[in-house]
N, C-alpha and C positions, 0 to 999 in steps of 0.2 A: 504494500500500500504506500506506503514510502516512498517508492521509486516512481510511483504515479505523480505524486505532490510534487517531487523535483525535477522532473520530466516537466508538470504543469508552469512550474516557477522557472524552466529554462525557457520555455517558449515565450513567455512575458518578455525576459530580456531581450529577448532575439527579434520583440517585435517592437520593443524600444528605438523609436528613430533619431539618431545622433547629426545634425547637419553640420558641415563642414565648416572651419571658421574660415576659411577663404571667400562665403556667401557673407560671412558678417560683416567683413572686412571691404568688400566691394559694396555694401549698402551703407557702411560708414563714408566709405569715398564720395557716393554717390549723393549723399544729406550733405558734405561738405561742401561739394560743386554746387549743390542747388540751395545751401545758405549763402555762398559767394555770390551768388545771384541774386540775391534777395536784396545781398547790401551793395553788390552794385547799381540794381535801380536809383537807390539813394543818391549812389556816390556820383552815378551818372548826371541824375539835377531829372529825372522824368517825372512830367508832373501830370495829373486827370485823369482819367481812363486807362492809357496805356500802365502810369504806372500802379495803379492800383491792380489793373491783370496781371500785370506779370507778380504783383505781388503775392496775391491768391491766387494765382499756379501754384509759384513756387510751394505755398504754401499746402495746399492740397496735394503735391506731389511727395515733399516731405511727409506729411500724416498718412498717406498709403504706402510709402516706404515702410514704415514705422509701422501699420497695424499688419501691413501682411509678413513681415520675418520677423521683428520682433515682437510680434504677439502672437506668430503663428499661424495669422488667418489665411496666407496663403497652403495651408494644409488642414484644414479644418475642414467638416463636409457643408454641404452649400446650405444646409438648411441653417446651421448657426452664423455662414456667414449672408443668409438675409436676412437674420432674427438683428444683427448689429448692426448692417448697412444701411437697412431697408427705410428704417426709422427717422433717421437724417435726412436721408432724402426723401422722404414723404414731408418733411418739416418743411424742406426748402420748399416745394411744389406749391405745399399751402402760402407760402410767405411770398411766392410768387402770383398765386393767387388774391391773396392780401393787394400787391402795389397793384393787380390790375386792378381791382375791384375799388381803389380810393381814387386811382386816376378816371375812374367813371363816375366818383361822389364829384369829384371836384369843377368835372366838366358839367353836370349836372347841373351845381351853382353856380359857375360862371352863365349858363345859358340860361338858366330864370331867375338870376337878382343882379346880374350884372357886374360883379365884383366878388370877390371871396374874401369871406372874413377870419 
């Protein structure tokens, strides 16, 4: 019976997945390049639109760096990873829904009092 349990408890290990630090080390490089980027917008002088995208790239780019190898999520099955993505972006959707739905309030009152207050 014995040799059943350690037979059980070898298979455990063996199904233990170890990733290589040369992945970790190329996703550190890779958040390094794209925080150089971040503060070069700055150091560039870009200002309005442009520099706010390239800001929240970079920045989205980093945070999916970051939750798929250092959290894992890229090996994770897909149901836990839409139970954690899904939510965020159902947030933005609505928030998008939000600015259309006040630039229809605001036109509103512009077209029946003439001004907005």
């Amino acid at each position: 019976m014995e040799q059943i349990a350690t037979h059980a408890q070898v298979q455990v290990k063996e199904q233990h997945q170890q990733h290589p630090i040369g992945l970790y080390l190329v996703v550190w490089g890779f958040l390094f390049i794209l925080s150089a980027g971040s503060y070069l917008v700055d150091y560039v002088g870009l200002q309005g639109y442009l520099r706010w995208s390239l800001i929240l790239l970079f920045m989205i780019l980093k945070a999916g760096l970051i939750v798929a190898v250092f959290m894992h999520m890229a090996w994770e099955r897909l149901a836990l990873v839409y139970a954690i993505l899904l939510p965020p972006l159902l947030v933005l959707v609505f928030v998008a829904m939000m600015v259309s739905e006040s630039n229809y309030t605001i036109f509103t009152r512009m077209a029946f009092y003439g001004t907005v207050q």
